[in-house]
Structure formats: structure tokens, C-alpha cells
C-alpha positions in Angstrom: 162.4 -100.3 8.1 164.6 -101.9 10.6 165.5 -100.1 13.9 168.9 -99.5 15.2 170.3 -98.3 18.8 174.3 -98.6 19.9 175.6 -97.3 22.9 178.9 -96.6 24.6 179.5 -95.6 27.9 180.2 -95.7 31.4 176.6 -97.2 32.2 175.5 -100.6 31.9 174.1 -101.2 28.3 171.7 -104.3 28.5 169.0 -101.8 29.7 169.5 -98.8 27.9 169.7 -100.9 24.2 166.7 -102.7 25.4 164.8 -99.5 26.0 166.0 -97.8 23.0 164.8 -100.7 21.2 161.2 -101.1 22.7 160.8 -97.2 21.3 161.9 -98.5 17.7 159.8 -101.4 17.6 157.0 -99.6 15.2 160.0 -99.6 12.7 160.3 -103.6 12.5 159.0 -106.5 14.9 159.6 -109.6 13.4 162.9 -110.5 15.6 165.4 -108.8 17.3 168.9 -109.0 19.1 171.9 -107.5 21.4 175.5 -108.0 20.9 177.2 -106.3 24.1 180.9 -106.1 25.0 182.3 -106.6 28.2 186.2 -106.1 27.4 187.5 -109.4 26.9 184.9 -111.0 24.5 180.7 -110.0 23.1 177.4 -110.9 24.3 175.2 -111.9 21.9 171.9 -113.0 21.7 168.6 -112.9 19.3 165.3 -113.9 19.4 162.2 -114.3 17.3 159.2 -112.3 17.9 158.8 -109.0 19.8 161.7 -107.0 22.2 159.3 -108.7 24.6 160.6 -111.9 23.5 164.3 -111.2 23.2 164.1 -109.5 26.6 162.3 -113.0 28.0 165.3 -114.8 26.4 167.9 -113.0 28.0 166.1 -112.8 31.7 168.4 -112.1 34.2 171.9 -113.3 32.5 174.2 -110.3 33.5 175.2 -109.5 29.8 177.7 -106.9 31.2 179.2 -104.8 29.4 179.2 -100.8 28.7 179.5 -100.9 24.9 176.9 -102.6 22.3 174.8 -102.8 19.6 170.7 -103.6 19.4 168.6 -104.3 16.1 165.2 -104.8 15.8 164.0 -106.4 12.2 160.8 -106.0 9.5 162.6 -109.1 6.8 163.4 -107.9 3.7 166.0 -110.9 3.0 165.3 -114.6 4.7 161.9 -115.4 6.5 161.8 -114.3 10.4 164.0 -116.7 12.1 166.7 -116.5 14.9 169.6 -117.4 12.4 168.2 -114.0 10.6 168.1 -111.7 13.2 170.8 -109.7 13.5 173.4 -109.3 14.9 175.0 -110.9 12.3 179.0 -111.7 12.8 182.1 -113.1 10.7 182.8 -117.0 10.8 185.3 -116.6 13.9 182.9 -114.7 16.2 184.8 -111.3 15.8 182.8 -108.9 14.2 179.1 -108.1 14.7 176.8 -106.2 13.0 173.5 -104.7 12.5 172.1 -103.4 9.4 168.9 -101.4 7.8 168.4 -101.3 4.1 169.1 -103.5 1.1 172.5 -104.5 -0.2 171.8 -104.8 -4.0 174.9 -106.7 -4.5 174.9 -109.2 -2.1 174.7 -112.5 -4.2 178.2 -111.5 -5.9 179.5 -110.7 -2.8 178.5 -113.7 -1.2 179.7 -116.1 -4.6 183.2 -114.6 -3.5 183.1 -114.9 0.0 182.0 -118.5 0.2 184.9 -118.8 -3.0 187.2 -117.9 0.0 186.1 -120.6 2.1 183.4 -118.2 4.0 180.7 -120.1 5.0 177.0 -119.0 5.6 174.3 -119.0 8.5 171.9 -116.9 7.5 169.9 -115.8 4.4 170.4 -112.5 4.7 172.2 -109.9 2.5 173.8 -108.8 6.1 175.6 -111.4 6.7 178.1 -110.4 4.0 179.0 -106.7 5.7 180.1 -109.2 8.7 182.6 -111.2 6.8 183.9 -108.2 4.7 184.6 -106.6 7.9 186.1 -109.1 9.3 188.6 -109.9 5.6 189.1 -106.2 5.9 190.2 -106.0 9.9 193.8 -105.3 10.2 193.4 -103.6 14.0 192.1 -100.3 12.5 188.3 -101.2 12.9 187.2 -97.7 11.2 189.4 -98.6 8.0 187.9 -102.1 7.2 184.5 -100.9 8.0 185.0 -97.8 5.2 186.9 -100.6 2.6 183.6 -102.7 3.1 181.6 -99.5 2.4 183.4 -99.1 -1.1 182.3 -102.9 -2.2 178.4 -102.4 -0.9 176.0 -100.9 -3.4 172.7 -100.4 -2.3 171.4 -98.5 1.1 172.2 -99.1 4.3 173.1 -97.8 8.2 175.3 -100.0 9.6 176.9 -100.4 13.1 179.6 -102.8 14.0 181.5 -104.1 17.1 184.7 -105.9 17.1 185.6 -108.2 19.6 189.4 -107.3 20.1 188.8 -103.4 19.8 186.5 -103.4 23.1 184.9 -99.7 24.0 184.8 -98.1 20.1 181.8 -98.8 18.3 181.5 -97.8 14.0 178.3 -96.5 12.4 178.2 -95.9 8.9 175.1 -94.9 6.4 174.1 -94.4 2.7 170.9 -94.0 2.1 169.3 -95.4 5.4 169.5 -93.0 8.4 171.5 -92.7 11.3 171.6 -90.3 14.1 174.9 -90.0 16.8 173.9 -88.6 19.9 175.8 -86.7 22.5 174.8 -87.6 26.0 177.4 -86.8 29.2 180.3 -89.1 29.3 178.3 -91.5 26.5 177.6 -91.6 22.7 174.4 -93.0 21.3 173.5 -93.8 17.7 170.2 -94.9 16.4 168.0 -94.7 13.1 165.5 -92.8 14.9 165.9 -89.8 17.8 162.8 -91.4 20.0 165.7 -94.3 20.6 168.1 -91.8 22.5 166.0 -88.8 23.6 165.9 -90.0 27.3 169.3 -89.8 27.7 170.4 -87.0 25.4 168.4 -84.3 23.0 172.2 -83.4 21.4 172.1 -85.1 18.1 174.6 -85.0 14.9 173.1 -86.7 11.7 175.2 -88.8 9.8 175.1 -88.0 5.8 175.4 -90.3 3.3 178.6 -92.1 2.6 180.1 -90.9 6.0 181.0 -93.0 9.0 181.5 -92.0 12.7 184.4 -93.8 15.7 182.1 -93.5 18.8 183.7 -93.7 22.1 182.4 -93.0 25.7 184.3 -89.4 25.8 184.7 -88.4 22.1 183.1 -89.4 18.3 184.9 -88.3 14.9 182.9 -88.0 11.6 184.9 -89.0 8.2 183.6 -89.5 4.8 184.2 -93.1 3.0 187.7 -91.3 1.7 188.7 -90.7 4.8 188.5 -87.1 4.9 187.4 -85.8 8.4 184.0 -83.8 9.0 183.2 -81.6 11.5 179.3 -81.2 11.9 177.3 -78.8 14.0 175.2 -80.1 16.9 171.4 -80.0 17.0 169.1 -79.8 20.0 165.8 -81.7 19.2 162.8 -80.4 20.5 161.1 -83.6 21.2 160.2 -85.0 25.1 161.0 -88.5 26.6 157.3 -88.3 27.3 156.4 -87.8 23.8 157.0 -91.5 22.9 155.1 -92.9 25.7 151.9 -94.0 26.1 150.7 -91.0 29.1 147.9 -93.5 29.9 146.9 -94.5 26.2 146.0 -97.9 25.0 147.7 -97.7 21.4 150.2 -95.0 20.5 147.9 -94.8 17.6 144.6 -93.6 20.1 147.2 -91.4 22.0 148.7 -89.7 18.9 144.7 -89.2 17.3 143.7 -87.3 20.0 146.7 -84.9 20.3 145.5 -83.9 16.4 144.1 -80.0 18.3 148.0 -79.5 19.6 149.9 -80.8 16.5 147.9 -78.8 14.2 148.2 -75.9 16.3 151.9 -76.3 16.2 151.9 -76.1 12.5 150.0 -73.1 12.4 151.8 -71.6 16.1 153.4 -68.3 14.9 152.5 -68.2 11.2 149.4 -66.9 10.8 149.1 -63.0 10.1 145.6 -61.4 10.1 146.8 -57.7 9.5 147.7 -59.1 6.2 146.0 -62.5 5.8 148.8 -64.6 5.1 151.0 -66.9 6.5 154.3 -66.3 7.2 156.3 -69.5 6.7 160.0 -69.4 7.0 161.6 -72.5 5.5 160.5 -71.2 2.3 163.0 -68.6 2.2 165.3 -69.5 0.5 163.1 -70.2 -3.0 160.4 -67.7 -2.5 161.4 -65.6 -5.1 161.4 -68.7 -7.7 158.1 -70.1 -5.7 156.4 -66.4 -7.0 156.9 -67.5 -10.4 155.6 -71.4 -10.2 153.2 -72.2 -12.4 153.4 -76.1 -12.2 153.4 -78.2 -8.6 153.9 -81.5 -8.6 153.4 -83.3 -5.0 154.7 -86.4 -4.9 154.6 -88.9 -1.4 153.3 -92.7 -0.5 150.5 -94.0 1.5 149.2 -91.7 3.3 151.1 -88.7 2.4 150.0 -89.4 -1.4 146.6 -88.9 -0.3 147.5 -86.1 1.6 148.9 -84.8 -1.7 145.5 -85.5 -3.0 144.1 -83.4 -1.2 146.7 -80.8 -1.6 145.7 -80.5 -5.0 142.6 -79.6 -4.6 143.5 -76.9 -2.3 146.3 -75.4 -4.2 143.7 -75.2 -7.0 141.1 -73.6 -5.1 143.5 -70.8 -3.4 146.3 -70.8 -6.5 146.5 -70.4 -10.5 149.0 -73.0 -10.4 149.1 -75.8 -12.3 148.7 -79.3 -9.5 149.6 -82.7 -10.3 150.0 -85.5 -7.4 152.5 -88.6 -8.0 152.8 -91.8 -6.2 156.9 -91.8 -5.4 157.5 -95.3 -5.9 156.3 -94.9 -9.9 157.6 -91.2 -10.2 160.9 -92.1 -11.1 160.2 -94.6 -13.6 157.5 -92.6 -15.8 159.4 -90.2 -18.7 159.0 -86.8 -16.9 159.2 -83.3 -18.7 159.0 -81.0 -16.3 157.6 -77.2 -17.8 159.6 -73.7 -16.8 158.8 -72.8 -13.4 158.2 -76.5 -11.7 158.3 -77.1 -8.4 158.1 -80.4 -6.5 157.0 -80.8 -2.8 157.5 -84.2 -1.2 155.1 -85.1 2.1 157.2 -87.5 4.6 156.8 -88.1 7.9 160.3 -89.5 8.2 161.9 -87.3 6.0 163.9 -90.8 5.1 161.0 -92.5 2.9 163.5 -94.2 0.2 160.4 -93.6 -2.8 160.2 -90.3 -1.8 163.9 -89.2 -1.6 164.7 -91.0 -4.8 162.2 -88.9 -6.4 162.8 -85.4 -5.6 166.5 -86.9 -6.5 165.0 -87.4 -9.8 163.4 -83.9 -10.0 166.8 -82.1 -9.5 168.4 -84.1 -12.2 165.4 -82.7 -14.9 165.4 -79.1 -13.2 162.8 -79.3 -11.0 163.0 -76.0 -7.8 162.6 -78.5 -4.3 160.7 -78.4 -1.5 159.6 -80.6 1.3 157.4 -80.8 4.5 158.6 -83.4 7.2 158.3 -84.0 10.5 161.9 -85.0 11.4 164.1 -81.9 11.7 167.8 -82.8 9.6 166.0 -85.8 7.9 167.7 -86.3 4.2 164.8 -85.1 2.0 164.4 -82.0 4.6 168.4 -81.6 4.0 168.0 -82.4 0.3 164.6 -79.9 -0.3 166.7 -77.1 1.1 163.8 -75.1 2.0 160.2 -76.4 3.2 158.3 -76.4 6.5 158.4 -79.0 9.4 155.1 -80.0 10.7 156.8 -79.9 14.7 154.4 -82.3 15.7 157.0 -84.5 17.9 157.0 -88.4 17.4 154.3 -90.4 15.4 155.2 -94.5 17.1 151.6 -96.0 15.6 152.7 -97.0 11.9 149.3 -96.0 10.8 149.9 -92.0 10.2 147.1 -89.9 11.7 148.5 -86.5 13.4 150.9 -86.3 10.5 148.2 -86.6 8.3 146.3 -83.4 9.3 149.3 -81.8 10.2 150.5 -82.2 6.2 146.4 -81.5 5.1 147.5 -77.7 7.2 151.0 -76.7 6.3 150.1 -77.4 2.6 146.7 -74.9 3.3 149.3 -72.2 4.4 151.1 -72.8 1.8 148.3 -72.2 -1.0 147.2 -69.7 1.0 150.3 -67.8 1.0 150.4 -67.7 -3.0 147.2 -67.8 -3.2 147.4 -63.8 -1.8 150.2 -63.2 -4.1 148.4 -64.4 -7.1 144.5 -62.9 -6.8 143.0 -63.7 -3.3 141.7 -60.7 -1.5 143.3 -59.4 1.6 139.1 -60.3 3.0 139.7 -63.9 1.6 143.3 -64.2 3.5 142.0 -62.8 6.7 138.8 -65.5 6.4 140.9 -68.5 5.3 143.5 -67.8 8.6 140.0 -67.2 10.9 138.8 -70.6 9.7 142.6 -72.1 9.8 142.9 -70.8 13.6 139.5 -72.3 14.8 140.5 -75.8 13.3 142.2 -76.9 16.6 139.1 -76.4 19.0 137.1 -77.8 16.2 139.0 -80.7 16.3 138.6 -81.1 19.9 134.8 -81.0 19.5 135.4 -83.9 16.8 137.0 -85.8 19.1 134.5 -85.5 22.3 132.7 -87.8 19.6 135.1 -90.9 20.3 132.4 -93.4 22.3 129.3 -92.4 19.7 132.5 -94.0 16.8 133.2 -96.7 19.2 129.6 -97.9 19.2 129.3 -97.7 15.7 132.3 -99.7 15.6 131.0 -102.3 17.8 127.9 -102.3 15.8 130.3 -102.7 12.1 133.4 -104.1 12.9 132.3 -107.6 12.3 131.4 -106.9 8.4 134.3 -108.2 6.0 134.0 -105.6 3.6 133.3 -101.9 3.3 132.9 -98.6 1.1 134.3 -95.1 1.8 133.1 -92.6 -0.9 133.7 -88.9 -0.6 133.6 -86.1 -3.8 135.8 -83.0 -4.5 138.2 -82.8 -1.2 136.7 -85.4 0.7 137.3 -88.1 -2.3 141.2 -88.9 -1.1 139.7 -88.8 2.7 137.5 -91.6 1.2 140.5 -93.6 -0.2 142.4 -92.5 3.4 139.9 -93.8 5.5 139.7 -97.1 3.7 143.7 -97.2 4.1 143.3 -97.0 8.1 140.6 -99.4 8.3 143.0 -102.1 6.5 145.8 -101.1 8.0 145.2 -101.9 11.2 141.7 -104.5 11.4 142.8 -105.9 8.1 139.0 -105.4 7.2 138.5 -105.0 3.2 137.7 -101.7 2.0 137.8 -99.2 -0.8 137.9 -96.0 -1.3 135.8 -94.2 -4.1 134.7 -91.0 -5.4 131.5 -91.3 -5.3 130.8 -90.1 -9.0 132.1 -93.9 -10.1 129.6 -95.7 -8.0 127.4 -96.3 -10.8 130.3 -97.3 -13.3 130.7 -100.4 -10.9 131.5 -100.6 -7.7 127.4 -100.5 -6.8 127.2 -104.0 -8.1 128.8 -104.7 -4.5 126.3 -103.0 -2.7 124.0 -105.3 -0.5 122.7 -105.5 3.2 126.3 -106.5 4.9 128.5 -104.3 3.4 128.6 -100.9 5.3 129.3 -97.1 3.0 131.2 -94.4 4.7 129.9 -91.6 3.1 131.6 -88.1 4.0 129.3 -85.4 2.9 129.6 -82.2 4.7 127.3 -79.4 3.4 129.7 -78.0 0.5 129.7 -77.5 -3.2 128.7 -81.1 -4.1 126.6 -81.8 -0.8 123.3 -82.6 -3.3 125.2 -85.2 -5.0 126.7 -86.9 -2.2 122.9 -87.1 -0.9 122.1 -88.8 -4.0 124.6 -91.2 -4.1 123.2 -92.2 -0.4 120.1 -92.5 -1.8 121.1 -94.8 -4.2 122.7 -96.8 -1.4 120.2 -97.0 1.0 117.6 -97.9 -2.1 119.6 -101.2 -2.3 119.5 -101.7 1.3 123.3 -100.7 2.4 124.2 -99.4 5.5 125.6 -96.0 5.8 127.3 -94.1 8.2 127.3 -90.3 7.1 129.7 -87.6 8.1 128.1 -84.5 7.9 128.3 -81.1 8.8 126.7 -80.2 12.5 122.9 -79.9 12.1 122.4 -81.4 9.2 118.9 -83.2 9.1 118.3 -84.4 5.5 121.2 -87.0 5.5 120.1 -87.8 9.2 117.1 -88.9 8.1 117.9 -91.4 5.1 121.7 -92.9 6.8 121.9 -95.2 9.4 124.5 -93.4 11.6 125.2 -89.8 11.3 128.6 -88.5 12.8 128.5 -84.4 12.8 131.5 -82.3 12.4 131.8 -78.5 12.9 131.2 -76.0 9.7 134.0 -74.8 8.4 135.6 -73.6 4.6 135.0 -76.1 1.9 138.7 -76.8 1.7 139.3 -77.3 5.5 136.9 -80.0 5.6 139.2 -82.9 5.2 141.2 -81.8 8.0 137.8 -82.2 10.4 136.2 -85.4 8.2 139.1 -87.6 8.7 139.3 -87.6 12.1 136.6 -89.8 12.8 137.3 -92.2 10.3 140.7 -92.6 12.3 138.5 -93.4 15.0 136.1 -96.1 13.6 139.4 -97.7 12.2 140.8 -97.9 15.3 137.9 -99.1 17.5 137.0 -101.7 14.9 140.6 -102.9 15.4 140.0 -103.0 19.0 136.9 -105.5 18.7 138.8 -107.6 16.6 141.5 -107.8 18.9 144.3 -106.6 16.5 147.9 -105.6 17.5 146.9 -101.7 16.5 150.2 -100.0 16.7 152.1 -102.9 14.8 150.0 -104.2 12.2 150.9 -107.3 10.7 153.5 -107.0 7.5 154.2 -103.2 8.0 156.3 -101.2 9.5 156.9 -97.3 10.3 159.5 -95.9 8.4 159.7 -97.8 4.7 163.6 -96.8 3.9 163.7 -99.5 1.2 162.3 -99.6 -2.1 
């Protein structure tokens, strides 16, 4: 949840770690710092606050040097404070380092250290990697790094500099990731590609329990037993341009209205209407087994759980198979018998969520078949699934997940959909279900010429303290969703319900200042949801309504009507979301909140 960027070179590397680190700043923003050698000694400075901050700090000063290390922090250990930031180095100034994840055994370590005489400046579990390092050093800055890797439990991605070995930079990961990339006379390594793709899109992922010697002209790969690795290179397909802000106020707004492109790259090349499937590759390699699945078990957190959610009602609709949905963080913990024929699918956008990994970890070990959709091509639970399908919707910077969202809510329709036409759908039901999957792009886009009629409404809500989403069937998780963004990022209370248990409680809330999303397109339980408005309005509540285009009945009792195009029943989440992204994010605006880094969260949660 921290973000990391090294660099060595022939180039200056004040600018290009500060610019490497303004891209990670969704991953942590609580403090940050540089630590920057120069050949006969280390730069180092940290601040508290924003890269902003740090960068102010720093103004002009020269901090030359062609080698160094950045870190920008989300606290786990030790409030947000300067002597907490990291870098973090050894008593005598020698050895620096940066660090993302948890080290579980830091207290013992620390009782020893300090029994050595090692004193302490921070509160961090860190600090202890610095003065390992440093008890370790014996010239060969490689070796002590890989003998403090065998005393660490826990996760981590690590970088350190040392102070007499100037121009060599180590990176070393378990469990937290790290990325080495290959640009032209320089190597790069960060926890996240969107750090380095300006000056490279060569990449090599680090696995777990390996580390990597970078140099300006050359990198080696070993495991933590020293035995050499030699790894294939990757070309990522993402643009420099992809994590700006192309004339967008909030990453979040930029990466909400490029929903029509990122759902037509998951569908781009795998729809077949001569046989009304989809052809999805990554599942390969366990199609055969996938055939005989009788029990799916989708497992994710935040907003990929409720993705999952909605999964299940989809794979039920177009399947015979068996759907249960787990939150991650619990799924290991609960006594799990998994039935013949199980398969788990894990929803990430990282591909590096630490609940998530350590659950499809814990399927393998009872004999569960794996498979994964993420959006971040060699990511550890894509490498661990073996077989799944990337969403290829380029880099999601706001930490509130939209474009991911609908791009998970469409790969996991393809999916059902492709055993859905093994088990007993019609070849006239496949051809219908890809017609209505290949319109949902310019649907979207008609959703989203909507955006000032949801900023109004906004304008007109924001200022209420506490609100109701309630959906039924499919649009039930959207409800729970929608409530997610809206605290997210305004830090406005609100829950999300299926609207069947409004009268088992929650309508005891219901009174003139408390606003109900209601999401009722015209599908199977359309009546209901009409009713439960009803019951609403009878107790004077305001309602916004999401309805399906045309629809007069609801218009006529709700106080705001948003319209969405018709499509199939089990599409309709991927269209009924979408302005609920919207009214989160404009309510944000009008309270003034810092959308794209909300306050206590960060992007990529790679710690339990």
C-alpha cells in the first residue's frame, strides 16, 4: 500500500524518482522521501504530507546524483511523521532503505538489535531491515541484503542503497510486488509499472523470495539461495498518457468516462456471433476441467466482492453451476470443504491484493482448479491462477475502482456465457447475449452524456449526512457498490440494501433528509422495486430512481429519475452503476474532498 521507484543511470535522478513518485501517490500519501547518491556519500531527505510537500522541501538543492531510491507511505507502523517516512537507514548513515509490507517479526528483531547497542528513530518495523543490512554488510551489498531476507517473516519489497557501493542499487520482494525495468543505458524498479512507463515499457517482475543487482548497464536476478535466475522480458501495453489527467479534474472523473473503451477492450476480439460464444483464451489451459465445474466460488474485497456479487447472479442465470461469493480477508479463516469439481476465481485489480492472493493460496492447498481476472498483466495472483482473463483496461490511479468495476461485471458475463452454451443455452440465446454484450459500450456512452443532469442532483443532495441505495436481484450488490463510492470519496454515510429488507428495519430511518437511491430498471422484480418506492415516498423520503429509458410510472412518484438504455436483465448492473459513480463523485466535488486520495485509503491494499 506504499509506493516504491529506484533508479540508476546516466540521467539525473532527483526528477525522474520525483515523477515516478507523483504517479504512485494513489498507493500511499501520508509522507514521503528520496535518498539519492552522488558517489562519494547519499542525499536524503523526507517530508510529511504529499510528493507536493517533499518536492517543496527539497526546492532547488541540487541533490545530484544518478542512482537512488523514492518511497511514498500509507502507515501501517508509527503515526505519519518525518522520523517515519522512509528512507529509513542504519545508525552510521550507510544503508538506506525503503520498504512496502509488514514485517511480522519486527519486535524480536528489534529486542536484539537494540541488545547490540542499535539504537532507534523511528516506530516503524522498517527501520530494522536498515540495521540488519547494515550488521550484515561485508562489501558484498547483495549478500547482506539476501542474509536479512532469511531473518524477515512477513511481506515485503524492499530497495536499498549503500553509501560505499555507489551506482548498484538491491530490490528484493516476498509477498509485496516489485517490477525491474529495462530502459536504454538505465534500470528502473517500482511497485507499480505507471512509475516507469515513461521511460521504459520493458519490464521483468520480480517473484517472491528473489532479489535483483541493478546497475546502469546490466541487472542480475537470484533467489534468496543465491541461485541465479534468468527471466524473460515483457512489453507492457500501457501509455505514458494513460496515467495522466488528458484534461480531467480527478483521475477518478477521467477513468469513469473511459468505461465505453475499457469495456470494449474486454470484449475486443472475443465475441463470436456464428456460434454465440466467447472465445476467451487464458482459459486454456483448464477448460477441459472448467467443462466439468459444478461449484464456483468467487472470492475478492471491496469492490471486486461486490463485483463477485454480481457474478453470481449471472453465472446462475447463464450456468447450472453451483455460485458462492466470499469476502477474501475471511476466506481463509472459515473451515472450507471444497466439493469435486471446484473452481475459484479471484477479481483484483492489482493482481497483488494480499486477501486475495492468500486465498486462492488457500484453495490450492484443499484442491481447489484456479482462475483469476486482473488487470495487471504478470501480477502474482495472475501468475499464481495460471489461467484467467486480463481486463486490458490500462491504469486505474483514482483509489475508488470504477472502470475495473464494469470491466470485471463483463469478463465474468463472457465467462458464464461461454459455459452457459456448453451446458443448455441455445445457440439463439448466445447470439442475443453477445448482441446485447456488443451494444454495452455505446450504451454506456449514452449513460454518460447524463453527467451534468447527476451533477445537479448532486448539488441538490450532497449536503444530506446520510443515505439509502436499495436495488433487488442484480442490482442489489450495485446498491451496496454505490453506497461504497459515495463513502469512499465524500465520506457521506450510506448503506446499501436489498430492498426486500427495508421493512425488517432499515425503514425506521426513513424521513424527509435522508435521500434513497433506488435502481429499478424494468426487469423481473421492476413491480417490487416500485413498491418499495412507494413505501418510501409515503414516509416523505426523497428518491432518486434509476430506471430503464422511458419509463413513466417511477417518473411520476420519485423525485429524480436518471434513465439508462434497455438492455438484458443481467447486463443491467453494468449500465446502473455508472451513474451512481457519478453522483459519488460530484457530491465529492461540492464538499470539496481530495477525490482521487480519500482520506485513510489507499490503492493497492498489499497488507493484511
Amino acid at each position: 500500500m506504499c509506493g516504491i521507484v529506484c533508479y540508476v543511470g546516466e540521467r539525473e535522478a532527483k526528477g525522474i524518482l520525483l515523477e515516478g513518485l507523483k504517479r504512485l501517490e494513489y498507493r500511499g500519501y501520508d509522507s514521503a522521501g528520496v535518498a539519492i547518491q552522488n558517489g562519494s556519500g547519499v542525499h536524503f531527505e523526507r517530508a510529511v504530507g504529499r510528493i507536493a510537500d517533499l518536492e517543496r522541501k527539497i526546492g532547488t538543492r541540487p541533490l545530484d546524483g544518478t542512482a537512488g531510491i523514492a518511497h511514498t507511505r500509507w502507515a501501517t507502523h508509527g503515526e505519519p511523521s518525518e522520523a517515519n517516512a522512509h528512507p529509513h537507514r542504519d545508525r552510521d548513515g550507510n544503508v538506506f532503505v525503503i520498504h512496502n509490507g509488514i514485517i511480522e517479526n519486527y519486535r524480536a528483531l528489534k529486542k536484539k538489535l537494540e541488545g547490540r547497542g542499535v539504537s532507534f528513530r523511528s516506530e516503524t518495523d522498517t527501520e530494522v531491515i536498515a540495521h540488519l543490512v547494515a550488521l550484515h554488510f561485508e562489501g558484498d551489498l547483495c549478500e547482506a541484503v539476501r542474509k536479512t531476507m532469511l531473518q524477515l517473516e512477513g511481506t515485503f519489497g524492499i530497495a536499498v542503497i549503500h553509501r560505499q557501493v555507489p551506482g548498484k542499487i538491491v530490490v528484493a520482494r516476498r509477498g509485496s510486488p516489485l517490477i525491474i525495468g529495462i530502459g536504454e543505458n538505465c534500470h528502473l524498479a517500482a511497485s507499480d509499472v505507471s512509475a516507469m512507463v515513461r521511460h521504459t515499457n520493458k519490464v521483468v517482475h520480480l517473484l517472491d523470495n528473489e532479489l535483483a543487482v541493478l546497475s546502469s548497464d546490466e541487472f542480475s536476478i537470484s533467489t534468496v539461495q543465491a541461485t541465479p535466475i534468468e527471466r524473460v522480458t515483457e512489453t507492457v501495453d500501457w501509455q505514458a498518457d494513460d496515467a495522466e489527467l488528458n484534461g480531467f479534474p480527478h483521475f477518478m472523473l477521467k477513468e469513469i468516462f473511459e468505461q465505453p473503451e475499457t469495456v470494449r477492450n474486454a470484449i475486443r476480439g472475443r465475441l463470436d456471433y456464428s456460434e454465440g460464444i466467447p472465445r476467451l483464451g487464458g482459459i486454456a489451459p483448464v477448460w477441459e476441467g472448467l467443462k466439468q465445474c459444478r461449484h464456483l466460488v468467487i472470492v475478492g474485497c471491496g469492490t471486486s466482492y461486490y463485483a463477485g456479487f454480481v457474478g453470481r447472479y449471472i453465472f446462475e442465470k447463464l450456468t447450472d453451476i453451483d455460485v458462492t461469493v466470499e469476502l477474501a480477508s475471511e476466506f481463509r479463516y472459515r473451515r472450507i470443504n471444497f466439493a469435486p469439481n471446484t473452481f475459484v476465481l479471484a477479481l483484483s485489480q492489482s493482481g497483488e491484493t494480499a486477501d486475495t492472493l492468500a486465498a486462492i493460496r488457500e484453495a490450492r492447498r484443499k484442491g481447489a482448479s484456479l482462475m483469476g481476472v486482473v488487470n495487471v498483466v504478470g501480477s502474482s495472483i495472475a501468475r499464481e491462477a495460471g489461467a484467467g482473463v486480463y481486463n486490458h483496461a490500462g491504469p486505474e490511479i483514482g483509489v475508488a475502482s470504477t472502470k475495473i468495476f464494469t470491466s470485471q461485471l463483463t469478463i465474468m458475463s463472457l465467462l458464464a456465457l461461454l459455459l452457459g452454451r456448453h451446458h443448455s443455452l441455445s445457440l439463439t440465446e448466445g447470439i442475443e447475449a453477445i448482441r446485447a454484450v456488443d451494444a454495452l459500450p455505446g450504451q454506456i456512452s449514452r449513460v454518460l452524456s447524463l453527467a451534468h443532469a447527476i451533477e445537479a442532483m448532486a448539488e441538490k443532495y450532497h449536503l444530506k449526512s446520510n443515505w439509502l441505495f436499495l436495488g433487488r436481484k442484480y442490482n442489489y450488490p450495485i446498491a451496496m457498490e454505490g453506497a461504497l463510492k459515495l463513502k469512499e470519496i465524500s465520506y457521506i454515510h450510506a448503506e446499501g440494501y436489498a430492498a426486500g429488507e427495508m421493512k425488517h428495519g432499515p425503514i425506521a430511518l426513513v424521513n424527509p433528509d435522508m435521500p434513497t437511491v433506488a435502481i429499478a430498471p424494468q426487469d423481473s422484480v421492476y413491480e417490487k422495486m416500485v413498491s418499495n418506492i412507494q413505501e418510501i415516498k409515503s414516509r416523505r423520503g426523497p428518491v432518486i430512481a434509476l430506471v430503464t429509458e422511458g419509463d413513466e410510472e417511477i417518473r411520476e412518484i420519485a423525485d429524480d429519475v436518471i434513465e439508462i438504455p434497455r438492455t438484458l436483465e443481467f447486463l443491467y448492473p453494468i449500465l446502473s452503476v455508472i451513474p451512481l459513480q457519478l453522483l459519488a463523485y460530484y457530491c465529492a466535488k461540492f464538499l470539496h474532498r481530495d477525490i482521487d486520495k480519500p482520506r485513510n485509503l489507499a490503492k493497492s491494499v498489499t497488507v493484511e
